[in-house]
LUMKE-447887 format. One record per residue: x, y, z of N, C-alpha, C in turn; chain. Coordinates in steps of 0.1 Angstrom, whole numbers, plus 2048, in hexadecimal, padded with zeros to 3 digits. Each point is the difference from the previous one (the first is absolute). Last residue first. Layout:
   n_X   n_Y   n_Z   ca_X   ca_Y   ca_Z   c_X   c_Y   c_Z   chain
     X     Y     Z      X      Y      Z     X     Y     Z       A
...
// end
This chain:
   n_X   n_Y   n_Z   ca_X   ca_Y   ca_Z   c_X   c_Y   c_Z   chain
   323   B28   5D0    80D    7FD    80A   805   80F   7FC       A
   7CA   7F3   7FD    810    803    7F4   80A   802   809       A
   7D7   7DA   7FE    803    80C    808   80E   804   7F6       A
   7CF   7E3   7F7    813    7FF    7FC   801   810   80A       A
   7D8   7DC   80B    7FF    80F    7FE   812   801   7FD       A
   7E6   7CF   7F8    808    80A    80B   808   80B   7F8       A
   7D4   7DB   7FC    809    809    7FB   806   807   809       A
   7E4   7D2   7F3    804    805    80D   809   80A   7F9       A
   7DD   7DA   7F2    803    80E    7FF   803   809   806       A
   7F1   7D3   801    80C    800    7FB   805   80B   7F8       A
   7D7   7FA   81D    810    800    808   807   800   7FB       A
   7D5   7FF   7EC    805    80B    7FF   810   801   80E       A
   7E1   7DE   7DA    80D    7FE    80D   803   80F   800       A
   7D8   7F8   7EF    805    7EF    802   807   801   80D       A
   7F2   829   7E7    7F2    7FE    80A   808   7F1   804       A
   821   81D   7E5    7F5    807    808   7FC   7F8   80B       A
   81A   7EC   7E0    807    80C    80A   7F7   803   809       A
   7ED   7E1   7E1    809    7F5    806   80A   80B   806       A
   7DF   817   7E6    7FB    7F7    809   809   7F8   809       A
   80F   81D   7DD    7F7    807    809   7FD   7F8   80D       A
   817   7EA   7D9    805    808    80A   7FB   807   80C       A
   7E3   7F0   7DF    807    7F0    80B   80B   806   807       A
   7EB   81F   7E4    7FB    7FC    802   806   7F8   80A       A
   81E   809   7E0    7FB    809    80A   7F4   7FE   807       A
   808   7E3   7DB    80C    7FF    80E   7FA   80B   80B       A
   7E2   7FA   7DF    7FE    7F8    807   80D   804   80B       A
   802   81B   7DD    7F3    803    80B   7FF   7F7   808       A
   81F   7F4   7DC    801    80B    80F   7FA   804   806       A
   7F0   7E6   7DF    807    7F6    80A   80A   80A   809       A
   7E1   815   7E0    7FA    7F8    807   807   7F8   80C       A
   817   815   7DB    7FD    80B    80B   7F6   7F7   809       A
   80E   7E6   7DF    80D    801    804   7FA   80D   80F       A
   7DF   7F0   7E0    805    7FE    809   80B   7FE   806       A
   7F9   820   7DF    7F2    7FD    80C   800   7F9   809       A
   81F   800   7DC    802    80D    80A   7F5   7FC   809       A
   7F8   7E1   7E0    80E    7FD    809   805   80C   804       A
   7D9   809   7DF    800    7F5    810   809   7FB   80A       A
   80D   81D   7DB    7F3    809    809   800   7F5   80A       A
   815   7F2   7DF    80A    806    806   7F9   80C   809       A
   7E7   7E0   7E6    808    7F8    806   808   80B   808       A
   7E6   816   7DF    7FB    7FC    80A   802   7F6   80B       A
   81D   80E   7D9    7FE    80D    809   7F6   7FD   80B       A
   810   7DC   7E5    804    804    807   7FD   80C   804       A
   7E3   7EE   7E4    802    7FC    80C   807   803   80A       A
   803   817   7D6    7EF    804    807   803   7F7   810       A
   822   7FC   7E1    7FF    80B    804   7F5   804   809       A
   7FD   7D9   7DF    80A    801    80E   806   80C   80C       A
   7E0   800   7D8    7F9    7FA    807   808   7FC   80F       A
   810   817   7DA    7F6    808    806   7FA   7F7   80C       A
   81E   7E9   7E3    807    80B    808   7FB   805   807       A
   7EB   7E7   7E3    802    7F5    80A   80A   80B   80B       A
   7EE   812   7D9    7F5    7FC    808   807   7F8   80A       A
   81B   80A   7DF    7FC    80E    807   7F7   7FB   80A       A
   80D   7DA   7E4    809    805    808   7FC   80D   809       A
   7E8   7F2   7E0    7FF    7F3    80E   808   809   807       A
   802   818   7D9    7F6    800    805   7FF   7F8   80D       A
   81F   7F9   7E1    804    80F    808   7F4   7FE   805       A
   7FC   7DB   7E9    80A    7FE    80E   801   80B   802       A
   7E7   805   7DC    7F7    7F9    808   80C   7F7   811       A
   811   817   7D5    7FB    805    807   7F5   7FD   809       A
   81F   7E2   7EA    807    810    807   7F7   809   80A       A
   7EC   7DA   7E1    805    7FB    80D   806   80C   809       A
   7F2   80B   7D7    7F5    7FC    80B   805   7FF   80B       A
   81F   806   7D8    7FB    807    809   7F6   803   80A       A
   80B   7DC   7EB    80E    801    80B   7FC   80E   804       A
   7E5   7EC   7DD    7FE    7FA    80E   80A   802   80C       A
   802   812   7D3    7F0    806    807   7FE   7F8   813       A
   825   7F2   7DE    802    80E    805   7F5   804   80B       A
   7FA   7D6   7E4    808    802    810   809   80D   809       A
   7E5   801   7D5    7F7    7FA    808   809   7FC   80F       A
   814   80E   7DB    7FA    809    800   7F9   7FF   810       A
   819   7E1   7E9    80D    803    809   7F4   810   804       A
   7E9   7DC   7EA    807    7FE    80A   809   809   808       A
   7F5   810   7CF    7F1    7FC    80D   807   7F9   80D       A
   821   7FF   7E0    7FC    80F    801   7F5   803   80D       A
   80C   7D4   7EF    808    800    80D   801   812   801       A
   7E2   7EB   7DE    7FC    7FB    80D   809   803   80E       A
   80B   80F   7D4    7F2    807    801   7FD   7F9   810       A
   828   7EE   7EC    800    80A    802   7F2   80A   803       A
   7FC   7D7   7F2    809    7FF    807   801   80C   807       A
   7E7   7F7   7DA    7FB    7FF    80D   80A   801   80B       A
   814   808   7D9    7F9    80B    7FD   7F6   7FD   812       A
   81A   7DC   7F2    809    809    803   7F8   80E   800       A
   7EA   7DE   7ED    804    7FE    80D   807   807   808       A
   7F4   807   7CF    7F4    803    809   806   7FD   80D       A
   81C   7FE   7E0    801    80B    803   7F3   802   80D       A
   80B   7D0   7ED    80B    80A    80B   7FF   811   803       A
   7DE   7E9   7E1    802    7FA    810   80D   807   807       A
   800   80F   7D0    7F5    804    80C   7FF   7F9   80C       A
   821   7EB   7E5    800    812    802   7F7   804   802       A
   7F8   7D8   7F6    805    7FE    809   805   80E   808       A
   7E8   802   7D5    7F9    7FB    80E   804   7FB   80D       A
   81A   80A   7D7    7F5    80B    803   7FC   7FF   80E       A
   825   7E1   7E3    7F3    7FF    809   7FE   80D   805       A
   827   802   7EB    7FA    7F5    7F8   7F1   7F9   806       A
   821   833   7F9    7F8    7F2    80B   7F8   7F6   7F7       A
   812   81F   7E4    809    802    80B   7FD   7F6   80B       A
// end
């Protein structure tokens, strides 16, 4: 039927590597897509946790001083009504007609 044996083995052996090598390949880059998957859900959680974290303590400090800088207003109000210029505090008693 074949007139070379041996060339019919080469072709079956290659084709036999062939397929064995792109089985393993397509195995081995499974393994690595699910690494990858799961080693970014991971970064990712951690990088969430981590943003969360600052802004809840950023959004602590910027209240703080947002109330700090009205303590200052008031404060400098107190002073520049009160004790600076208390002439420029002149009130007249409303009468009811």
């Amino acid at each position: 039927m074949f007139e070379n044996p041996s060339a019919v083995a080469t072709v079956i052996s290659i084709v036999g590597s062939i397929a064995g090598l792109g089985w393993f390949m397509s195995r081995q880059l499974a393994h690595i897509k699910d690494f990858v998957y799961s080693t970014s859900e991971t970064v990712k959680k951690s990088m969430i946790e981590k943003l969360e974290y600052h802004e809840r303590h950023d959004d602590k400090r910027f209240s703080d001083i947002v109330d700090d800088i009205w303590e200052l207003r008031l404060r400098y109000a107190a002073v520049e009504g009160l004790i600076l210029k208390p002439e420029r505090i002149k009130t007249k008693p409303k009468v009811d007609d």
